[in-house]
SEDRENZA-312370 format. One record per residue: residue in one letter; x, y, z of N, C-alpha, C, O in turn. Coordinates in steps of 0.001 Angstrom, whole numbers, padded with zeros to 6 digits, always signed. Layout:
AXYZXYZXYZXYZ...
***
This chain:
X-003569-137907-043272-004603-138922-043528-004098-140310-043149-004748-141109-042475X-003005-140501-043592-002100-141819-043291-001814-141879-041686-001862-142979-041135X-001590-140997-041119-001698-141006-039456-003276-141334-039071-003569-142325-038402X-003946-140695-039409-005132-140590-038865-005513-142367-039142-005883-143049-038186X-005425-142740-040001-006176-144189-040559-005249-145246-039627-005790-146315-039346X-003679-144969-039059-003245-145673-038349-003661-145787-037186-003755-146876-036620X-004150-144029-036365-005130-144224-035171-005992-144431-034988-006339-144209-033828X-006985-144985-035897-008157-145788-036047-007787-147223-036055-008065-147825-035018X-007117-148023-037175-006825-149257-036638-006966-149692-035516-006461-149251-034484X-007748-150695-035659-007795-151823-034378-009119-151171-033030-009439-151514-031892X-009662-149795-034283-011127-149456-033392-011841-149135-034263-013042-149170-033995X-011504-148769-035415-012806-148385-036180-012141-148679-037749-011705-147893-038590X-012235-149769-037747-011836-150617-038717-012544-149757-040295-011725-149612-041202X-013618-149372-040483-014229-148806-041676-013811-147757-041889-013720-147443-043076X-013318-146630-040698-013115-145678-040932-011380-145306-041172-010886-144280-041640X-010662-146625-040632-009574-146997-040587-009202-147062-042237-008445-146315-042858X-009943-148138-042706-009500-147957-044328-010047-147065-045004-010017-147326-046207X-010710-145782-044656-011443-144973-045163-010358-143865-045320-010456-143062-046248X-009505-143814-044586-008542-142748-044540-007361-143010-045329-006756-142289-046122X-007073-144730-044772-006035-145453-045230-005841-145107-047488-004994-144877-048351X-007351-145325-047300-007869-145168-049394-007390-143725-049489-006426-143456-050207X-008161-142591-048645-007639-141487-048787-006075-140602-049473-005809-139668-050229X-005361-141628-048619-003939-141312-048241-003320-142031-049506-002418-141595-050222X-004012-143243-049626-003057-143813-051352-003622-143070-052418-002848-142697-053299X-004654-142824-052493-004887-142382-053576-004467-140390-053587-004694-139664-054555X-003961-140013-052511-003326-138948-052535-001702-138959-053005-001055-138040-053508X-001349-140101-052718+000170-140696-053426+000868-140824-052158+001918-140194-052028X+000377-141658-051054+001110-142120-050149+001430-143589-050479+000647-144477-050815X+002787-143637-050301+003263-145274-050537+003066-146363-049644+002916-147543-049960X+003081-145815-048371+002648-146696-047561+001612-147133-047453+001450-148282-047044X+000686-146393-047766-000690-146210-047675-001207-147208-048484-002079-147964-048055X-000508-147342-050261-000551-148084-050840-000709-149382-050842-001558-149995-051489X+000211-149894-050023+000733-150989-049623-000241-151737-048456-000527-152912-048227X-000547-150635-047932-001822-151137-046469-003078-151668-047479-003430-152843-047583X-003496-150846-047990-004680-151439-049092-004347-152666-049950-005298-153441-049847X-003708-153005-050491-003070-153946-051123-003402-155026-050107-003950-156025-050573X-003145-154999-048678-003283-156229-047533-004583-156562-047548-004770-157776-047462X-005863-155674-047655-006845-155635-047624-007896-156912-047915-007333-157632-048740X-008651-157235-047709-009501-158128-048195-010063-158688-049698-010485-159838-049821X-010018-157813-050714-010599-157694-052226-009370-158100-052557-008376-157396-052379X-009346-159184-053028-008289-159733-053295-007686-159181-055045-006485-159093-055299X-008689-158897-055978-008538-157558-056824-007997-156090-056703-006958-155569-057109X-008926-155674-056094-008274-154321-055590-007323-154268-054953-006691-153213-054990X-006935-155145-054286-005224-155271-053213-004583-155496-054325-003773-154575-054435X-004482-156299-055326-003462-156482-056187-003102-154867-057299-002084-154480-057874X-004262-154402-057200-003881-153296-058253-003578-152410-057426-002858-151657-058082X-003683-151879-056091-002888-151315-054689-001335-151554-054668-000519-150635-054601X-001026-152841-054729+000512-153659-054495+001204-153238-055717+002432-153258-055799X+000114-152700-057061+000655-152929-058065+001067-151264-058073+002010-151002-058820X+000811-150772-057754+001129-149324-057889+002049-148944-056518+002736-147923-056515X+002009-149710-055541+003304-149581-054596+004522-149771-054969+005477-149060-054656X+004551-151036-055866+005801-151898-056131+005903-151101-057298+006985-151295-057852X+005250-150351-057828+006174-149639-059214+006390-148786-058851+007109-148206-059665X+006109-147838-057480+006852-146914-056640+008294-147297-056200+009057-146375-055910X+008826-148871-056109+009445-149081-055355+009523-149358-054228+010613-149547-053688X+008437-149442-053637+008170-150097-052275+008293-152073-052046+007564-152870-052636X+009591-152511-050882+010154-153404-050934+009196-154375-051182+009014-155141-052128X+008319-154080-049580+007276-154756-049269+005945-155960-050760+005495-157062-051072X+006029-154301-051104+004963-154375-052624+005370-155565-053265+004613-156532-053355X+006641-155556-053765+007219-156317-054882+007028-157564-054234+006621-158482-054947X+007262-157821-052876+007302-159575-052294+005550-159469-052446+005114-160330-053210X+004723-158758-051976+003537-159440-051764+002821-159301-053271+001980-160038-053787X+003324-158345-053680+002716-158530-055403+002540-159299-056079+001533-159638-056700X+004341-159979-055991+004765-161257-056168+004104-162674-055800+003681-163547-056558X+004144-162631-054499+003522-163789-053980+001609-163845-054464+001143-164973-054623X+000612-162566-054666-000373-162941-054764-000178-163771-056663-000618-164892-056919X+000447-163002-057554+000238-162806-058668+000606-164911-058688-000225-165577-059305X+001826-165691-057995+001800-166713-057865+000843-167330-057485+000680-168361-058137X-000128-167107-056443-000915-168005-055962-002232-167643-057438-002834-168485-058103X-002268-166928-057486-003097-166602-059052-002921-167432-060014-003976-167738-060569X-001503-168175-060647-001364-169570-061258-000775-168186-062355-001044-168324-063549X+000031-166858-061917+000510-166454-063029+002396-166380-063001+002866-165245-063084X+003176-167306-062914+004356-167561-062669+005066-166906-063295+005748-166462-062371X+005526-166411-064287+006229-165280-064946+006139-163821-064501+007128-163088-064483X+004987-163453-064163+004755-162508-063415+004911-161968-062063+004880-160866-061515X+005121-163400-061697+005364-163558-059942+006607-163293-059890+007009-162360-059195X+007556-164174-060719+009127-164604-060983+009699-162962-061449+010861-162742-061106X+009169-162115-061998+009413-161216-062003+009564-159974-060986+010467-159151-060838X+008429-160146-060399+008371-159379-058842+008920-159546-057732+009264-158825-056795X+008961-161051-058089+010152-161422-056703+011132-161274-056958+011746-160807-055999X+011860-161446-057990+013644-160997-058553+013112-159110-058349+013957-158616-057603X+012197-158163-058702+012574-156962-057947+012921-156787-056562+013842-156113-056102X+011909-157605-055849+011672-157501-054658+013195-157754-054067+013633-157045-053160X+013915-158755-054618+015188-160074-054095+016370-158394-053906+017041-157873-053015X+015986-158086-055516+016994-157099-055947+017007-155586-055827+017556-154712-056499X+016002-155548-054449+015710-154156-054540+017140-153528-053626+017670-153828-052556X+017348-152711-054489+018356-151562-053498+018173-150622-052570+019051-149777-052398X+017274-150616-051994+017187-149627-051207+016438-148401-051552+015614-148028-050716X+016615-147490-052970+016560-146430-053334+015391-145953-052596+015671-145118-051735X+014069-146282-052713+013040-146105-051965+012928-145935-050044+013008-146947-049348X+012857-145408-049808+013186-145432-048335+011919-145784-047674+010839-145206-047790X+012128-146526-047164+011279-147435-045830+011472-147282-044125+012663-147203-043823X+010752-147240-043230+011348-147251-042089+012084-148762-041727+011827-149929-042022X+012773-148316-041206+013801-149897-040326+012669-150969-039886+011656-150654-039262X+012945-152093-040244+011813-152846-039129+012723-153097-037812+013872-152745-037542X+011792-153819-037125+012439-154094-035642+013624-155720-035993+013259-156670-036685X+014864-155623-035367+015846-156056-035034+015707-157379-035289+016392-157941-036144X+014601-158133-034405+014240-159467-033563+013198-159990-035324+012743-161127-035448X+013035-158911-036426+012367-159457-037302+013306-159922-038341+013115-160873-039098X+014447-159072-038294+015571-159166-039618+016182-160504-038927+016074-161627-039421X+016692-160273-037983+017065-161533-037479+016505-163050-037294+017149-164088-037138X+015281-162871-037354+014523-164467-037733+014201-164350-039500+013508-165116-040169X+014810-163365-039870+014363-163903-041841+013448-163327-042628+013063-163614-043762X+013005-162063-041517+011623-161100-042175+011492-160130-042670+010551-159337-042688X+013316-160130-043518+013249-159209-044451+012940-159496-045768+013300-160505-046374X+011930-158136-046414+011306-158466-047735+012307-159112-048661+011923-160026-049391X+013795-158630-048691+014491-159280-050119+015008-160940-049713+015422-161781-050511X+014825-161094-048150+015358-162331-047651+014033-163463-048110+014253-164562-048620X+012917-163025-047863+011794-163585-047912+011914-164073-049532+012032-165217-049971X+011841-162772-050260+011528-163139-051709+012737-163949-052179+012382-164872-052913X+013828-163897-052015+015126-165087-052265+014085-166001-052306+013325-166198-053253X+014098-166724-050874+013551-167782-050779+011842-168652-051591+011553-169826-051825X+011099-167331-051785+010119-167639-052163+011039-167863-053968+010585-168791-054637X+011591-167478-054271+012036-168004-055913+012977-168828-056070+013647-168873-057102X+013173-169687-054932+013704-171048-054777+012598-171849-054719+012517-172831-055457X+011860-171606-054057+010355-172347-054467+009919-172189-055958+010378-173077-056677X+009261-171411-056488+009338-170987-057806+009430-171355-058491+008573-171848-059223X+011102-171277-058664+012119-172103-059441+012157-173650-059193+012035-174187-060294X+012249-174375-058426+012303-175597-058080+011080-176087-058555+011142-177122-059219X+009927-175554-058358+008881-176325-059199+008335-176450-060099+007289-177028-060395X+009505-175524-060944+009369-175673-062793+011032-176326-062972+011868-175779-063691X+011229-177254-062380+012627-177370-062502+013613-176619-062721+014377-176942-063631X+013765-175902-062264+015065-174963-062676+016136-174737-061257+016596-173842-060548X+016146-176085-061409+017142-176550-059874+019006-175702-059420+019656-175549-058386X+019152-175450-060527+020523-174481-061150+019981-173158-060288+020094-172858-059099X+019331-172489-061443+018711-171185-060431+018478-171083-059324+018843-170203-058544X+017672-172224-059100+016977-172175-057577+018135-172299-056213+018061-171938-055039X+018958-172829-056831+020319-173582-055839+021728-171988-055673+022689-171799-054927X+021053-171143-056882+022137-169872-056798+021047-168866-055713+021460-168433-054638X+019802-168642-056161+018974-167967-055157+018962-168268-053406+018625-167555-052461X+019351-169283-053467+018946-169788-051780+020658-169382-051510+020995-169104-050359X+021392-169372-052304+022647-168730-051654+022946-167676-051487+023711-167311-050595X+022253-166750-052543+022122-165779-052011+021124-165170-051226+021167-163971-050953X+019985-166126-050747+019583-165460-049661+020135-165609-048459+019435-165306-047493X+021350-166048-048254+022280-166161-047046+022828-164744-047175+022689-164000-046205X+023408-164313-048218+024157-162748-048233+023186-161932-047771+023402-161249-046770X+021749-161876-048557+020941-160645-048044+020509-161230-046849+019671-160367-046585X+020429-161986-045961+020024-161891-044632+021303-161384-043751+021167-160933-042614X+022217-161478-044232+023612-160727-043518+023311-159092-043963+023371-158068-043284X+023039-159260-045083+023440-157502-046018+021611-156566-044794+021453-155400-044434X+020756-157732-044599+019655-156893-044094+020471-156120-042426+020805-155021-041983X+020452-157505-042040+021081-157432-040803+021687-156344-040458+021427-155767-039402X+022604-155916-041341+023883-155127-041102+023320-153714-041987+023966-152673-041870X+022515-153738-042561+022052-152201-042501+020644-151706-042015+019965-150754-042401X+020435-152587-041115+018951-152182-040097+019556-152118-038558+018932-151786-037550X+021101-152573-038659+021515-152350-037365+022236-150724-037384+022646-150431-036261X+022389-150000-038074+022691-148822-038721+021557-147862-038095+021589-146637-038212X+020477-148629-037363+018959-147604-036861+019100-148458-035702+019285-147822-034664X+019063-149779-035571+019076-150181-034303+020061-151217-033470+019937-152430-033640X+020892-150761-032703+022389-151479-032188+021977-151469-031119+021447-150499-030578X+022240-153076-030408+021829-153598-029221+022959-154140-028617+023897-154747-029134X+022727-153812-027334+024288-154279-026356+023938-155689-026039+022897-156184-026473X+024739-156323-025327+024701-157459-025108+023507-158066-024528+023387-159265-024783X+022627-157558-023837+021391-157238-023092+020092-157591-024134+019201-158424-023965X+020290-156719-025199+019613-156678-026204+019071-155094-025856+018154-154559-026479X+019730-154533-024873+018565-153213-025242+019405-152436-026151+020537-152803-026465X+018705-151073-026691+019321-149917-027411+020317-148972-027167+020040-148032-026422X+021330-149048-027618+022610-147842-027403+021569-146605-027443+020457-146407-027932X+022947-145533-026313+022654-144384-026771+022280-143524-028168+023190-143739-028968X+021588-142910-028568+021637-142642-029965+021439-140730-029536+020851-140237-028573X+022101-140111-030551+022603-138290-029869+021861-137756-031390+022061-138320-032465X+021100-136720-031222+020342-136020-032838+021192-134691-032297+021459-134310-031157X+021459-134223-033447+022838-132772-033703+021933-132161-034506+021284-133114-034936X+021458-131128-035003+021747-130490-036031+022484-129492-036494+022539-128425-035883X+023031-129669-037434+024083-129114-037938+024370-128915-039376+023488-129316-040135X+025075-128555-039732+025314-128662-041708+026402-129257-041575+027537-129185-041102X+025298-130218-042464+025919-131912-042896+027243-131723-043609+028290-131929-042994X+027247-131278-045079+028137-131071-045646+029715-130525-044829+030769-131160-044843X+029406-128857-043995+030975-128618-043494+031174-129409-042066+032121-129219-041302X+030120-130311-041864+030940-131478-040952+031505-132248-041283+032576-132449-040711X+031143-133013-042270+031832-134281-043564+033367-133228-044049+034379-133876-043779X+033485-132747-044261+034396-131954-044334+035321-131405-043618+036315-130794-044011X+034854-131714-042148+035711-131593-040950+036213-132543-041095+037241-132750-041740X+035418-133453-040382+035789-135214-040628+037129-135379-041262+038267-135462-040800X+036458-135410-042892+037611-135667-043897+038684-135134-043458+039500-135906-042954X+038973-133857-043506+040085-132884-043165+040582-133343-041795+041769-133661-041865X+040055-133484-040553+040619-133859-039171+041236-135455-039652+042354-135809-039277X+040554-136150-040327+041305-137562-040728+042270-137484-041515+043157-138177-041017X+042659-136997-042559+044173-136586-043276+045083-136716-042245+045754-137717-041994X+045073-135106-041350+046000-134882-040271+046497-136214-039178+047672-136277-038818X+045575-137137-038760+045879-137654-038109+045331-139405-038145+044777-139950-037191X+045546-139866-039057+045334-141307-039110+043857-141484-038897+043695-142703-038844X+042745-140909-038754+041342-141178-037866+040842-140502-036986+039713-140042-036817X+042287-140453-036114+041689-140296-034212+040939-139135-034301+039859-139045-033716X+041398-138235-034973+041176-136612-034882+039144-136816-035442+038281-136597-034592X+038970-136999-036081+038031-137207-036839+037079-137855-035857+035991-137306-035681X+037388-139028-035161+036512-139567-033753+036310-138860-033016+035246-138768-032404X+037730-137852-032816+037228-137216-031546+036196-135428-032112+035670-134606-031362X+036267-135424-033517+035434-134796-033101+033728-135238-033134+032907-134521-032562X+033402-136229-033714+032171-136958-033405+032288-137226-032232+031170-137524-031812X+033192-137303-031281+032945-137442-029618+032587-136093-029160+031553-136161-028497X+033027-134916-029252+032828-133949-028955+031170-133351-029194+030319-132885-028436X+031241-133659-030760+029822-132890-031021+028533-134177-030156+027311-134027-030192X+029201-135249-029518+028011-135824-029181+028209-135561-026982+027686-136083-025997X+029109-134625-027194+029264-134093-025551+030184-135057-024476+030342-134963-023259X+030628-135864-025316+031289-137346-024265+033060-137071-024703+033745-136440-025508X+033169-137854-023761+034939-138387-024293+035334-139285-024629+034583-140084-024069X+035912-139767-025096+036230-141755-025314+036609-142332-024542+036678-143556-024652X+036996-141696-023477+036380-142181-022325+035476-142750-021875+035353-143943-021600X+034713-141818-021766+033201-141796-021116+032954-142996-021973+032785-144069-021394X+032911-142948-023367+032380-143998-024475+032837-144915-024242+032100-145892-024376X+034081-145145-023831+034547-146479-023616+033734-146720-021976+033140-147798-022004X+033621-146222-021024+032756-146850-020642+031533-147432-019897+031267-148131-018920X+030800-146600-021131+029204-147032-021680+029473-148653-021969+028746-149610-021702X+030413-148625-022432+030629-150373-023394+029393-150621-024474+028518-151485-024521X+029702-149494-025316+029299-149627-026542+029376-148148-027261+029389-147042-026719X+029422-148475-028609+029451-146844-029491+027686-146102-028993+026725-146685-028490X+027817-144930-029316+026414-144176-029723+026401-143396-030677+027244-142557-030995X+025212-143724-031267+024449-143693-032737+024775-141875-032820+024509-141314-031757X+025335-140893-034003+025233-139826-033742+024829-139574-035114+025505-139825-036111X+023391-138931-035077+022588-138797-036214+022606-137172-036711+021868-136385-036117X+023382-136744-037705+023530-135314-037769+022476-134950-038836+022460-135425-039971X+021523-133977-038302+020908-133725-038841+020724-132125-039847+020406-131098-039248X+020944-132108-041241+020745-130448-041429+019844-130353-042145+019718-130826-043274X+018721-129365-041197+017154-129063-041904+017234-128415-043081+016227-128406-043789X+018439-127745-043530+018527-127037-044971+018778-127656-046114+018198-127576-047197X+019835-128377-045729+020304-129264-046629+019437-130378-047330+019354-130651-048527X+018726-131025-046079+017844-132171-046122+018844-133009-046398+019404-133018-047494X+019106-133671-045568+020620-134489-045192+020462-134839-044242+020325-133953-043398X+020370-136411-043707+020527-136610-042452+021864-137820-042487+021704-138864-043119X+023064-137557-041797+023682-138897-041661+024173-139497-040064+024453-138949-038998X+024102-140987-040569+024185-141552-039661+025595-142206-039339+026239-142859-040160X+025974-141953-038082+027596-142158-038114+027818-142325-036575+027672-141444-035727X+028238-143758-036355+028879-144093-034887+030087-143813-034173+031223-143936-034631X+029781-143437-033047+031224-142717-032664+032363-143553-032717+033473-143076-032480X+032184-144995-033061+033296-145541-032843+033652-145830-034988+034157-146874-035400X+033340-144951-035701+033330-145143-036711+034664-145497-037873+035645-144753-037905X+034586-146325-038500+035854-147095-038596+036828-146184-039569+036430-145085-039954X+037864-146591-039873+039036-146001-040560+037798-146370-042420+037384-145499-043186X+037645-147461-042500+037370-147627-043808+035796-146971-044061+035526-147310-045214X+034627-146181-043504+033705-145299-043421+034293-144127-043789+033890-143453-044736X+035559-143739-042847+035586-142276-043516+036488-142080-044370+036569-140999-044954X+037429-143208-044626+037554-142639-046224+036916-143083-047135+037518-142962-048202X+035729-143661-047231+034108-143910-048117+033516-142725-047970+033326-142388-049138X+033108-141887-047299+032686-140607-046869+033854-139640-047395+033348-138861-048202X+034628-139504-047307+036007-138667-048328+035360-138487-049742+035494-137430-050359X+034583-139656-050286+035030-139862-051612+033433-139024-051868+033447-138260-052833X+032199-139102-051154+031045-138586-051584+031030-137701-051744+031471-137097-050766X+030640-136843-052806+030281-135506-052978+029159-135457-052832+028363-135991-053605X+028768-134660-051580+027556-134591-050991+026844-133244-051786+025661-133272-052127X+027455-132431-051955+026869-131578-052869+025774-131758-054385+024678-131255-054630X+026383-132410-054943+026079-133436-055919+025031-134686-055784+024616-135272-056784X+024676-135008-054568+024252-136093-053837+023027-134664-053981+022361-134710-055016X+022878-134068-053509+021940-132913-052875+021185-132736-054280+019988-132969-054446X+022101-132275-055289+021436-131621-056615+020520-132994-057565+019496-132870-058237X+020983-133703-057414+020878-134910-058470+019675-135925-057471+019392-137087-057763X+019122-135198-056328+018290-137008-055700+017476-137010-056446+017355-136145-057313X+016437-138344-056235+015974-138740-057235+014612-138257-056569+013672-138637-057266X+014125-137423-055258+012705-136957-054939+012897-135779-054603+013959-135170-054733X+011750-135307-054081+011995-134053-053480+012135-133748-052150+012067-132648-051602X+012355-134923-051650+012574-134846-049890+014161-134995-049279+014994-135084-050181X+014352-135010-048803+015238-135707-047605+016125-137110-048023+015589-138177-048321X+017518-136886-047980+018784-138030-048093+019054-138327-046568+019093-137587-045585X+019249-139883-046761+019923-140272-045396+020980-141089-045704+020601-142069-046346X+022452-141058-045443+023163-141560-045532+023792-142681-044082+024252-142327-042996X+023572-144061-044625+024301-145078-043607+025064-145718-043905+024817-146474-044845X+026457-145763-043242+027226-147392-043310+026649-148929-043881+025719-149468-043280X+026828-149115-044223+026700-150418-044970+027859-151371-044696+028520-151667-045691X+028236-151915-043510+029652-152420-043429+029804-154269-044327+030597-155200-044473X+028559-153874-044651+028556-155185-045635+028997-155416-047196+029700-156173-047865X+028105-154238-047357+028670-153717-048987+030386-153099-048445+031314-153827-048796X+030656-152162-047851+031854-151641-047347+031526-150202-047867+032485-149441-047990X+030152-149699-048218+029726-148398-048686+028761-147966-047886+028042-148700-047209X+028679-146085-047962+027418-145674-047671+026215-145903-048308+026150-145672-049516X+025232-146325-047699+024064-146680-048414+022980-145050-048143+022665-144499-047088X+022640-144668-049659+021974-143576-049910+020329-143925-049858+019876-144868-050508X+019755-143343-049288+017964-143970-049056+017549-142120-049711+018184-141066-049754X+016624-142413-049982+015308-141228-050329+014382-141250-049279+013863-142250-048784X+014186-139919-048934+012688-139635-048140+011735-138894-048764+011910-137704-048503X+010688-139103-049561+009978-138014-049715+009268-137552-048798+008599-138310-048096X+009270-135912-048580+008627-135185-047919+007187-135550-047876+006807-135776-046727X+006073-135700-048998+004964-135823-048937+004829-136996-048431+003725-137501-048635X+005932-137913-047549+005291-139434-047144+004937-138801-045505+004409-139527-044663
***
């Protein structure tokens, strides 16, 4: 339904949100969130309001921002500190590169919008710690949306290689080939399973993205061939097994580098999205 209402957009606008309603009120999150944009400036808010208590990033900044222009500031101030402070848990697709990089990420946005906020109930203290940290999360966005999209000097897209395989006794290669040998062993076999040599990789003049995928597991991770000494012993320490039993939906884990935090960052997919 949520596909269908996207291939209507921008031609059949009635029938576009006709599907779009469909799809939220079937418990699509995205879907959610599209209605919420909507015109009824009521009904979008109680849309946003049931996205953002899904956890959807998006939700919490625009929830936020309507519930402010509404003249309800506690309420706003609240949504935007989710929005500021959201972790990830909820999984979203990547936006494009050229957006994180001019400032158009939801937790970068909402920083800033609660420096406004704050500043115009005086609370110049707060407001002066928020705008500093929206310098970290525009680095922390940066550096885990480049984890989906890495651009060479050019600006176009590295190679990126899909495997499937079982996730778990590869992480386990990994680990084990890295003991033996400082790393190298461990690169080269992410060079191998992606068909190249480090050679060859060296020169491409740049890493490629090698996304291992296992349909059983529901595990997908993401791991560059040029992947550093301090990733895989962060990856050593996950018990992916455990990771498997304990998620918090019923879909699909994706595990990425985070070279900002210096951790893997764990996302949720639900299947029904």
């Amino acid at each position: 339904m949520y596909r269908l209402a996207k291939l209507l957009t921008g031609r059949e606008a009635d029938q576009a949100r006709h599907w779009y309603q469909r799809a939220a009120e079937a418990g699509h999150l995205q879907a959610m969130y599209v209605m919420g944009t909507f015109g009824d400036v009521e009904e979008g808010v109680g849309w946003l309001r049931q996205a953002a208590e899904h956890g959807h990033a998006d939700a919490k900044l625009e929830l936020g921002r309507a519930l402010r222009d509404r003249g309800l500031p506690d309420e706003a101030e609240h949504w935007l500190r989710a929005a500021a402070e959201d972790d990830g848990e909820q999984w979203i697709e990547p936006r494009d590169v050229a957006e994180i990089d001019a400032g158009l990420g939801p937790r970068h946005q909402a920083c800033l919008d609660l420096v406004t906020l704050l500043a115009a109930q005086g609370r110049f203290a707060e407001a002066s710690q928020w705008r500093d940290r929206a310098g970290h999360v525009l680095h922390w966005e940066s550096n885990v949306n480049r984890a989906f999209f890495r651009r060479s000097a050019t600006g176009t897209v590295v190679e990126t290689a899909v495997v499937a395989t079982a996730v778990i006794p590869f992480v386990q290669a990994l680990v084990s080939k890295a003991a033996e040998d400082a790393y190298g062993q461990a690169r080269a076999l992410v060079q191998r399973m992606l068909g190249r040599s480090s050679t060859q990789s060296e020169a491409t003049n740049g890493a490629t993205l090698l996304i291992a995928d296992d349909p059983d597991a529901h595990i997908t991770l993401c791991l560059w061939s040029d992947v550093t000494d301090e990733a895989l012993r962060a990856l050593a320490s996950l018990d992916l097994d455990e990771l498997t039993a304990q998620r918090p939906d019923r879909g699909r884990i994706r595990l990425v580098w985070n070279p900002a935090a210096s951790r893997w960052q764990i996302r949720g997919d639900p299947r029904d999205q």
